[in-house]
N, C-alpha and C positions, 0 to 999 in steps of 0.2 A: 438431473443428470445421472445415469446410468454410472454404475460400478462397471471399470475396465481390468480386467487383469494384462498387466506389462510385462512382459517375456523379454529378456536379455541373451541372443541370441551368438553362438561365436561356432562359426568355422571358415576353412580358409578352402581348399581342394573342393570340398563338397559342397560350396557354399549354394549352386545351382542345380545340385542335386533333388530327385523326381522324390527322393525319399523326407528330405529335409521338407522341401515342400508340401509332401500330404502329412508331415507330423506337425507342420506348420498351420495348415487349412482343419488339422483334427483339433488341434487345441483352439484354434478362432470358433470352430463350429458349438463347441462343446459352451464359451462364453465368449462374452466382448472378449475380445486382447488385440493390444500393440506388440507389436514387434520391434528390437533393434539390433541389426546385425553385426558385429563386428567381426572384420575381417581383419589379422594378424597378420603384417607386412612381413615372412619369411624370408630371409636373406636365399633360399634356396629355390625359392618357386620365382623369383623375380623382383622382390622388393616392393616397397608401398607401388609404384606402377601398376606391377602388375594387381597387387590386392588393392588396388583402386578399381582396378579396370572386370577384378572379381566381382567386387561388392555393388558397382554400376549395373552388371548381369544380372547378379539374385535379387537387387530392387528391383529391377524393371522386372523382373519374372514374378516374382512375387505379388508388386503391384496391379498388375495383368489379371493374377490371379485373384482379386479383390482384398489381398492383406493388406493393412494397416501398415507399413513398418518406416523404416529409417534406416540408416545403415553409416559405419564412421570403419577408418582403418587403423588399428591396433597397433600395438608394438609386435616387433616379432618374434616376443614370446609369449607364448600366451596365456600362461601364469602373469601374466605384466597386464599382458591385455584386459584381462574380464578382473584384474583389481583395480586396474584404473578407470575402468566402467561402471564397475557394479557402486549400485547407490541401494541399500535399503529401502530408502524414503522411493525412488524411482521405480523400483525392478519388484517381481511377486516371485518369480522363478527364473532358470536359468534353464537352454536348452543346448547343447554341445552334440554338433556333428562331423563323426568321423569317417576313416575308411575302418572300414571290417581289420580284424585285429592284427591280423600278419601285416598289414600293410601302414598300418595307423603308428606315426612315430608317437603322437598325444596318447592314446592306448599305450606306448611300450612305456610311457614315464605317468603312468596312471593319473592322465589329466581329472576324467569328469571327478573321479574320487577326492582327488586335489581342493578340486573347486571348489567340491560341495563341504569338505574342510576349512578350508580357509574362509569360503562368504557364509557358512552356515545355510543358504539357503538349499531351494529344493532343486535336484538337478537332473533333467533329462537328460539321458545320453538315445541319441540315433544314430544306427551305424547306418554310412551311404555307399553306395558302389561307387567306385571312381569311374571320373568324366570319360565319354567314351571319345576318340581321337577319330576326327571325320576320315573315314578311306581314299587314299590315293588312289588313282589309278594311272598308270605306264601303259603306253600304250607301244604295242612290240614292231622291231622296225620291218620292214616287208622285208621278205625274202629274196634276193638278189639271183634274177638265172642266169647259171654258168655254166650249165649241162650236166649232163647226168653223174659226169667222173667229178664233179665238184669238190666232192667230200673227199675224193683218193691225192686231192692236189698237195693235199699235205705232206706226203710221203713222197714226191719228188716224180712220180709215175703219172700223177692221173691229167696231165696236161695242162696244168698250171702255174709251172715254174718252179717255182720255191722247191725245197729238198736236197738231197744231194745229186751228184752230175760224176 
């Protein structure tokens, strides 16, 4: 049996991220590795629901994409989360993805540094673009003909009532 390297994986926003993903496919390529994701139940983004319904997404993308992984949802903080996950005996490193820094609250309370503080291990950090929100589109009501003084009807003059008298 082959030596697998096990990657302990945490973010929440970016978790289906185009970037997490090929930092995801570079480290399998490079050796064996598993992957497990955990996703940090955020009182703000929706609660374990929605970081159920996160983590559902980046398996199924991931797996798709021939990764190995697993995926579990966190507490929602995530200093909580990746020390109630990390196992030495289980994990080789640790990968943490965020949003780019102005937007990243885990950046403004300098998570990856944290982590790699407290488990001692080794720790990636990937910055991801945030999820792009599919386009609406409106579609404009037709234009109503009333003849040409239409637009004067406001002012009381152009034959359509309204205005003063």
């Amino acid at each position: 049996m082959a030596w697998k390297r096990n990657v302990l994986v945490v973010a929440n926003v970016t978790a289906t991220s185009d970037e997490l993903l090929d930092a995801l496919l570079a480290k399998a390529g490079s050796d064996r590795a598993a992957f497990t994701l955990v996703v940090p139940a955020t009182s703000v983004g929706g609660g374990r629901a929605a970081a159920r319904e996160k983590l559902d997404q980046a398996v199924e993308r991931f797996r798709a994409a021939g990764l190995e992984i697993e995926g579990t949802v966190g507490d929602s903080d995530p200093i909580v989360a990746v020390t109630e996950a990390w196992d030495p005996k289980l994990y080789d490193e640790i990968m943490i993805s965020t949003l780019p820094s102005a937007m990243s609250k885990w950046l403004q309370t300098d998570l990856p540094h944290r982590v790699e503080k407290i488990t001692g291990a080794p720790v990636t950090h990937v910055f991801s673009s945030p999820p792009k929100r599919p386009l609406e589109t409106v579609h404009a009501r037709p234009a109503q003909k009333r003849g040409v003084m239409a637009p004067l009807s406001v002012l009381g003059w152009g034959g359509g009532g309204g205005g003063l008298r």
